[in-house]
C-alpha positions in Angstrom: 0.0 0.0 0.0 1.3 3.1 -0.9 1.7 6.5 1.4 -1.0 9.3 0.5 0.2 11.9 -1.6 0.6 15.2 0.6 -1.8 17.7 0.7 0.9 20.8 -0.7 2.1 18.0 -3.2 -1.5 16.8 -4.6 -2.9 20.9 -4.6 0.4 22.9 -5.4 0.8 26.6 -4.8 0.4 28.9 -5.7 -3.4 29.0 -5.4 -5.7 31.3 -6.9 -9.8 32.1 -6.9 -11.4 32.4 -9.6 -14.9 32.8 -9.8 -16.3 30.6 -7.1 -13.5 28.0 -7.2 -10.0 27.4 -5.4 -8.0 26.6 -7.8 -4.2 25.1 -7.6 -1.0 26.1 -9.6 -2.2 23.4 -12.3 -5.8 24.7 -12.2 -7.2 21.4 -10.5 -10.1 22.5 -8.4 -8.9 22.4 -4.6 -12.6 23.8 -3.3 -15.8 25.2 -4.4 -17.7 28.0 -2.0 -20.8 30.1 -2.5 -19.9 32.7 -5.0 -22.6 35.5 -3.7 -21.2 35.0 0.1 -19.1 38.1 1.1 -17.6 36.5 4.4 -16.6 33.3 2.3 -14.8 34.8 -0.3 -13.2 36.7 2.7 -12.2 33.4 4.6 -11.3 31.3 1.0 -8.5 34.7 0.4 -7.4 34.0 3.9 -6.6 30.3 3.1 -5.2 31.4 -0.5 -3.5 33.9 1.2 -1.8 31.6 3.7 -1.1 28.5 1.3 1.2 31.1 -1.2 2.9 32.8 1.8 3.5 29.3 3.0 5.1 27.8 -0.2 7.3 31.2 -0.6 8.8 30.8 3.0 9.5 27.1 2.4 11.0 27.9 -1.6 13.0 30.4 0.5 13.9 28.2 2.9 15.3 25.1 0.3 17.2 27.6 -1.1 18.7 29.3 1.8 19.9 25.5 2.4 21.2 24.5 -0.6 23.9 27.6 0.1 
């Protein structure tokens, strides 16, 4: 049996929103939220938000370690 693919590997960043879907660096659909909801499109640019500065600080960090 093999391992589950990880979550940043299976979605990668950077993430984007368009319309009323999440969408990953390859344009596979991560998640789907009610486009007319104000607060959800708030908390879905949150999670974006977060996933993007995520993958920068750990690009910056393989590279800082391959000096």
């Amino acid at each position: 049996m093999s391992a589950p693919t990880p979550f940043h590997e299976a979605y990668p960043a950077p993430w984007r929103i368009e319309g009323n879907e999440i969408l990953d660096r390859d344009g596979c659909n991560v998640s789907t939220f009610e486009g007319d909801d104000a607060e959800e499109l708030v908390f879905w640019q949150g999670i974006v938000d977060a996933v993007n500065s995520h993958a920068r600080i750990e690009s910056a960090l393989r590279l800082a370690r391959a000096m």
